[in-house]
N, C-alpha and C positions, 0 to 999 in steps of 0.2 A: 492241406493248408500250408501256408508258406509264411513265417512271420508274426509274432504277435502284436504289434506294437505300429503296424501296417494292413491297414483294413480298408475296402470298399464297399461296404453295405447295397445290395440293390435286389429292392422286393419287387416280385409278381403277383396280381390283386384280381381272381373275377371280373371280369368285364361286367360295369353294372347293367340292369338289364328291368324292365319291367313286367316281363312273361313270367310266370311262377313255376313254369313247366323247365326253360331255361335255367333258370336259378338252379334248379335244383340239381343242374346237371352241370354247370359251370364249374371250371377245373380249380383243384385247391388253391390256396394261396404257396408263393413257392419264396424263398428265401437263398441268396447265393451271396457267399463271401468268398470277395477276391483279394489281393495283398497289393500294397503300394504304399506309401507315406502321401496320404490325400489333405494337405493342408492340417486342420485342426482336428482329422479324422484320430489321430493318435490318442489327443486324449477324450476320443467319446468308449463308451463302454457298449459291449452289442452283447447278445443272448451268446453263451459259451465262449465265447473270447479268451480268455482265462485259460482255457485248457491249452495254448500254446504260451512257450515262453521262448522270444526267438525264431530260429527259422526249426525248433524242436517241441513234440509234442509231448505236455508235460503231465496230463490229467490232471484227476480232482483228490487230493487224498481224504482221510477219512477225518481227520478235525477242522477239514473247510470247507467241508459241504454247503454253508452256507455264508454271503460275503458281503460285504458293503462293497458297492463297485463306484468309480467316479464319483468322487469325492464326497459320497453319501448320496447322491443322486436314488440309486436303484441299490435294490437288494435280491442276489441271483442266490439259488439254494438247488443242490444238484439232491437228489431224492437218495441214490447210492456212488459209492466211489467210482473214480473210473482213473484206471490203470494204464499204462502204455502196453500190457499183456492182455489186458480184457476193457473190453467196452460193450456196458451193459445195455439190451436194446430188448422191451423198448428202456429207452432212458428220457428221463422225465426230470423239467427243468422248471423251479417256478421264477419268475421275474415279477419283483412288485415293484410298480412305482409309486406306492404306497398306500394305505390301508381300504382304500376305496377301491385301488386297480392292480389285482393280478394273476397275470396270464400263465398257463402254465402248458410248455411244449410238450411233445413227445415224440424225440427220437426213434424212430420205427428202422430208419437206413442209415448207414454209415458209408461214404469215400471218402477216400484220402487219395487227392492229386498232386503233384508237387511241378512244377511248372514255372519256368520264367519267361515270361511275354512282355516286355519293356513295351510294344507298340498299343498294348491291347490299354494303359494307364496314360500314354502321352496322349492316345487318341480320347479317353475319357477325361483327362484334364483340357482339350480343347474344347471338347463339348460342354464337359459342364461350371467348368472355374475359368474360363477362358475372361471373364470380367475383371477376375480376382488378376488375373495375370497382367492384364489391361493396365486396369486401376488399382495398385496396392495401395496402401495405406500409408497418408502421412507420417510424416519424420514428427513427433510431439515438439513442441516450442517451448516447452519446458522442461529444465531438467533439475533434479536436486544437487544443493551443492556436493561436493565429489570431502568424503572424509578425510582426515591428514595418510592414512594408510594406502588410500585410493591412489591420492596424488602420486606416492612413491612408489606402488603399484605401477602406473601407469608409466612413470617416466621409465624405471629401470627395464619393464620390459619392452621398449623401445631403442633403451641401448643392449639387451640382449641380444639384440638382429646382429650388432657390431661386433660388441664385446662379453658375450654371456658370461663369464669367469666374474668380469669386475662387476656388474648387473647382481648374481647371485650374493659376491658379498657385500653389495651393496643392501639387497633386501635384510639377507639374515643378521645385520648389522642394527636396521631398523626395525627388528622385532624388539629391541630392550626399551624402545624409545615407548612399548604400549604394555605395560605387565597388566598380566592379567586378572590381577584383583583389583584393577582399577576402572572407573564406568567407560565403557566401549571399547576396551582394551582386548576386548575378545576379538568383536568385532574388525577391529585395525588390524590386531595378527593374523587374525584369517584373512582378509584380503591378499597380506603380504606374501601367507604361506599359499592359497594359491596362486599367486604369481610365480612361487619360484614352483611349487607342482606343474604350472604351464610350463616353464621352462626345462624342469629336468624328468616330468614323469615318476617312471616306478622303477626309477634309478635308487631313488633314497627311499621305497619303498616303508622301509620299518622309521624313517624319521616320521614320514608323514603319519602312522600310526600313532607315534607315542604321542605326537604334538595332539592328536584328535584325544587319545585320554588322558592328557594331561590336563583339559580345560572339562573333564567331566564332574572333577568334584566340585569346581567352580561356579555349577549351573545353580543361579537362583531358583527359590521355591516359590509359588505361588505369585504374590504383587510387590515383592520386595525389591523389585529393581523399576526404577521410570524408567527406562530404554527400553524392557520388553527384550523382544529375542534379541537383539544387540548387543546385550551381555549375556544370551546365551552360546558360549565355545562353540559344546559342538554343533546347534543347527548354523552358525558361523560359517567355520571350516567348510561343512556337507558342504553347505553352496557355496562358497566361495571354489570349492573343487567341481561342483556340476557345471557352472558358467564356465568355465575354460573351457569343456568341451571337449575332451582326451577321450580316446576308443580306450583306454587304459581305467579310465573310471570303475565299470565294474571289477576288476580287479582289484583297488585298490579298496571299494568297499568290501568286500569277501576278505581282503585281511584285518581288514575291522571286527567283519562278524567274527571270524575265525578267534578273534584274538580272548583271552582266557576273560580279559577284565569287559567285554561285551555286554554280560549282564548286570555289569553300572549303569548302562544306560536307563536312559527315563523315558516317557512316554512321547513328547515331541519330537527326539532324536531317534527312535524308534521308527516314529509314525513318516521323518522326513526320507528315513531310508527305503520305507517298503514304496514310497511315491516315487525315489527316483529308481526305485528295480522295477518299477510298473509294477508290482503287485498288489493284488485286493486284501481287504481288512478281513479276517474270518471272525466268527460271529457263533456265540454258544447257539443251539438252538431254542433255549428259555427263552431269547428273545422272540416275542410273535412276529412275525413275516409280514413284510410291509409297516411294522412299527415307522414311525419319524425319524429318520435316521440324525445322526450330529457327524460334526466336521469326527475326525478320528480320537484326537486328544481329548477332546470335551468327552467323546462318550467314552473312555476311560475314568475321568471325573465321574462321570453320572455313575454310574456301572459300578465303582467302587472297588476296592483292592480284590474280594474277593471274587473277582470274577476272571483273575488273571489272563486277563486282554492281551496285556504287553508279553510274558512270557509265552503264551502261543502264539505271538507277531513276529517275535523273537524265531520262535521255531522255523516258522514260515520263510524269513530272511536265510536261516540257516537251508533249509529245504531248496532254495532261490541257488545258491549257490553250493549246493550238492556237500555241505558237511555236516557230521553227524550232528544229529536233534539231542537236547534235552529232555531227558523224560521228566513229565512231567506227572504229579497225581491227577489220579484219575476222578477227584473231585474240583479239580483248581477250576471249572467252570460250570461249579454250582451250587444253589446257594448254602452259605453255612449257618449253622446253628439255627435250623430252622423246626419249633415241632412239629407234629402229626396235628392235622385238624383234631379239633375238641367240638364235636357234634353237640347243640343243646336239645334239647325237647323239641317234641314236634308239635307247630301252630296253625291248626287249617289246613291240615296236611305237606307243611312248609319245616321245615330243618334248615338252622343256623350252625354256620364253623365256623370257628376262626385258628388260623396257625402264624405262631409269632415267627418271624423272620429278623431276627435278631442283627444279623449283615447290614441288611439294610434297613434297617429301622422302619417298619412296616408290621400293618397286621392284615394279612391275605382272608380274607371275609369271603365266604359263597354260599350261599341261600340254595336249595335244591327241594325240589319236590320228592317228600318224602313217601307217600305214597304209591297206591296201583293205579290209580289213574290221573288224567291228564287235570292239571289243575291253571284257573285260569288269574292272571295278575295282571296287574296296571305294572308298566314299565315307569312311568313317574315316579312311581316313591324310592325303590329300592337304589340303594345308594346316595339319596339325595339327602346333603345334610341336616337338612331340617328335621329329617324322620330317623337318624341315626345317632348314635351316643355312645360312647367310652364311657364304663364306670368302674370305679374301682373298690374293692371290696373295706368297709372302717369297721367298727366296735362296734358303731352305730346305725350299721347298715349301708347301703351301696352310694356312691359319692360319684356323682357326674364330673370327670375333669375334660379340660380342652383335647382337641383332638380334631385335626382336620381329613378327609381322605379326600381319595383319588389325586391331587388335594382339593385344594381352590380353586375358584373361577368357574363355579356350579352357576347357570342364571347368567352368564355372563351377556346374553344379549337379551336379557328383561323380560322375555317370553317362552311360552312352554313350546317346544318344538311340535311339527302339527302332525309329527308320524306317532308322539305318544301316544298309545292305545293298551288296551286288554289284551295278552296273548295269549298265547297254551304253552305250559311248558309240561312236556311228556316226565313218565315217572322216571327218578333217577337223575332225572338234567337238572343241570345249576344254571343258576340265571345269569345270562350275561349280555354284554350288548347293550344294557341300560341307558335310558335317553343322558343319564347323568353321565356314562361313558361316551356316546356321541357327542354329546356337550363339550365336553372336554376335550375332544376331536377339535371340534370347530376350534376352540381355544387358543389349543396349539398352536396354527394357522397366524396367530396375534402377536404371537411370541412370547412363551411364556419363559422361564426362568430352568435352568439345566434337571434341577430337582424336580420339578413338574413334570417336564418330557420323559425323564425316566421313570415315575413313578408312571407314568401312561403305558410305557413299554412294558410294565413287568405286572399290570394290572389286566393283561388281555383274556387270563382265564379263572379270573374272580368278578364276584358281583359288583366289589367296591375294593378299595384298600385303604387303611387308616396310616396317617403316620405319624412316627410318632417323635419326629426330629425336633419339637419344638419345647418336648416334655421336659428339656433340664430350665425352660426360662417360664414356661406358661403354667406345667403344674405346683400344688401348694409342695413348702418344704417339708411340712408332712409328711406327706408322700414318702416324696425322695429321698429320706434321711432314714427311710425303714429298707432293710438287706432286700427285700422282695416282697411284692406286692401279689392279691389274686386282682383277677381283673375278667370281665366280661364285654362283650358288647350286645348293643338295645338295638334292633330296627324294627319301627313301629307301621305298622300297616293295616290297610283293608280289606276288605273279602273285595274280590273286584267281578264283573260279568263281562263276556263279550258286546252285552247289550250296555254296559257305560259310556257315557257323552265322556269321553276323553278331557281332563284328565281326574271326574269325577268317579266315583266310587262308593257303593252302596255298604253297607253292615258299618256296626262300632269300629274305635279304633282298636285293635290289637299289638301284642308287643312279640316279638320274637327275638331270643336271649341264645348267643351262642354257647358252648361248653364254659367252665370257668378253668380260666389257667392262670399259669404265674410267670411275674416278671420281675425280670433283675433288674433294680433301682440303680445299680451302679453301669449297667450296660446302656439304661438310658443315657445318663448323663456320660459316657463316654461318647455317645455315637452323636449326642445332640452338642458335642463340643466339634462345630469345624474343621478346626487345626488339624483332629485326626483323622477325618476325611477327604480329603483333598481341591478341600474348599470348593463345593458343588455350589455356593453363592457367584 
């Protein structure tokens, strides 16, 4: 293969065919990638792509096995690493395009051919974009007005053609006119200073560094600016240096990564770097495959500090441009302060857990068949709030407090879905999949709120999950004013048959009480305080 960032996609498909005897003997589907810059080809993402970077084959190393590719689009997960010394085969690739659909390859053969054939792309751009060539795209009739920085941008590198000396101190002259603690001041120096990076390159090399951390302590947090990235420096600068369009760019990012003060950066200066090195997002595997993917920044939000996103994005940039990585611990991508399931009694041959996951403020809930044999359940109740409860242990005995899971937007379309039924779930499986987890599937689809979508993602191998971000405003000050609390959870059910009219169910109600454990009153109300979260509203 020749190129990563230049791809021809062109598959071969069975001739369809209505003889059974044919079919069955119809040749496999075949797949062939050629290299070329094919219009808008650059930024689609295709199965293995990724393993080159350039006109060099880069593999897969071992903390990116699996990735967000194209801008959240699709999620590729390579099964083991692969090396530029070993390439495992078969080697097995899964692509979701999301929780409903995904495919999963297997590499059986490997070629590598390296080949340039200019006639073989010009004659494929006649055949198949020859329209696009025809008929481009109009010029837009509207343009935004041009900023005071643009303006001086614009003229002086016009007399740069003439006079670049006077041009140069012309810009650097008007960098005092925009200080940077001032609104859009970022903004206008980055313009400027790529103007003069157009003009002079990786001549001033270390100026154009210091200037990109010098505007890093600057970057607003959260919604404290109305401009939005416009007073943020560095994704400024970044672009204001990719528009110019210099072969010199990667360069000049690799002395950035390179640079000691690197890990100041933040998650959007991060996430703009690894977009313009064409690099994918790596992804712990806790996240389930084909989850809902988010833009890159949000799902650092969601996801929350302790999942250290950005310092293995970091890594990756470093990897991108071949200097040494950061070691990192070997838990920074996974969850903390999290206990052991606390098993309660067993109901019908049914066992409740719950493990508090403190990180994220969550109680990971799974129901399993405790049991030797196969026990049969309505998928309706479990998880569904109406038949589940938080309660917390008083003087006076157990106290129902608020408490929402998976979270909200259970019933979201007024009716019970028409797949709920009685299942079997074999001895030792925990129940999952619940119509209340499809539900919430659909939901999603609606658009639901940051905090939502990630509690979906981190919900894919529990029955239900409770959370409990709400506990510093919803429960009583009781509660909260006591060092730790014990606490349990209720899910209330019925014996159910294969033979129930969905989504009825035969015998009394029954209750099923997970272990009892404890919780830090003060961990709630930290975690249910935003500010220290990264404002996932």
């Amino acid at each position: 293969m020749e190129g990563f960032d230049r791809y021809y996609l062109k598959a071969g498909f069975p001739q369809q065919t209505n003889h059974i005897l044919q079919s069955k003997t119809a040749p496999k589907e075949g797949v062939c990638l050629a290299v070329d810059d094919f219009y808008d080809s650059k930024d689609r993402s295709y199965v293995a792509r990724r393993l080159w970077q350039g006109d060099k084959f880069r593999g897969v190393a071992y903390d990116e096995l699996r990735e967000v590719v194209e801008y959240g689009h699709y999620t590729e997960e390579f099964l083991a690493p692969v090396s530029r010394e070993h390439f495992p085969k078969p080697c097995v690739i899964k692509w979701a395009e999301g929780p409903s659909r995904i495919i999963t390859y297997t590499i059986e053969n490997v070629e590598f051919a390296y080949q340039h054939n200019p006639q073989f792309f010009a004659d494929a751009r006649k055949k198949y974009w020859a329209d696009r060539d025809n008929h481009p795209a109009p010029e837009p009739t509207w343009r935004p007005k041009p900023s005071p920085g643009q303006v001086i941008a614009g003229e002086e590198l016009k007399e740069a053609k003439q006079n670049p000396d006077a041009a140069i101190a012309k810009l650097r002259g008007a960098l005092a006119q925009f200080p940077l603690d001032q609104p859009l001041g970022a903004w206008n120096q980055s313009t400027l200073m790529g103007a003069l990076w157009q003009i002079r390159g990786l001549a001033e090399k270390d100026a154009w560094v210091n200037s990109f951390f010098r505007t890093v302590p600057l970057v607003p947090h959260g919604r404290t600016s109305p401009n939005g990235d416009l007073d943020h420096g560095p994704l400024c600068f970044l672009r204001a240096i990719g528009s110019a369009k210099r072969n010199e760019t990667p360069d000049l990012l690799a002395a950035i990564v390179a640079d000691p003060r690197f890990d100041q950066t933040d998650a959007p200066t991060v996430v703009e770097m690894m977009v313009m090195s064409s690099e994918g997002f790596p992804l712990p595997k806790e996240i389930p495959l084909g989850a809902p993917a988010s833009p890159p920044v949000q799902m650092v939000r969601e996801l929350g500090p302790q999942w250290r996103l950005v310092p293995l994005w970091r890594n990756s940039l470093r990897r991108h441009f071949g200097l040494p990585e950061e070691k990192l611990p070997v838990w920074s991508w996974l969850r903390l302060n999290t206990n052991a399931p606390i098993w309660g009694e067993s109901v019908n041959g049914l066992q409740m857990a719950c493990s508090l996951d403190a990180s994220n403020g969550v109680l990971h809930c799974s129901v399993r068949n405790a049991g030797i044999k196969a026990i049969a359940y309505n998928d309706f109740i479990f998880g569904y709030f109406a038949y589940v409860s938080l309660e917390i242990r008083e003087a006076t005995g157990w106290k129902r407090v608020v408490s929402d899971n998976l979270p909200e937007g259970h019933g979201i379309f007024a009716t019970i879905a028409a797949d709920t039924k009685a299942r079997w779930l074999p001895p030792g499986e925990i129940i999952t999949n619940t119509w209340v987890w499809r539900d919430q599937l659909q939901a999603l689809n609606i658009g639901p709120g940051p905090r939502q979508a990630f509690l979906f993602r981190i919900s894919g191998r529990d029955t239900f999950v409770m959370d409990l971000e709400d506990a510093r405003w919803m429960w009583p000050k009781t509660i909260l004013q006591q060092g730790s609390v014990e606490a349990r959870v209720r899910q209330t059910f019925r014996s159910a048959s294969p033979d129930d009219p969905s989504p009825y169910m035969h015998g009394p109600d029954l209750d099923l009480y997970s272990g009892v454990f404890t919780m830090d009153c003060g961990m709630l109300q930290l975690f249910s305080d935003p500010s220290n979260f990264g404002n996932w509203h």
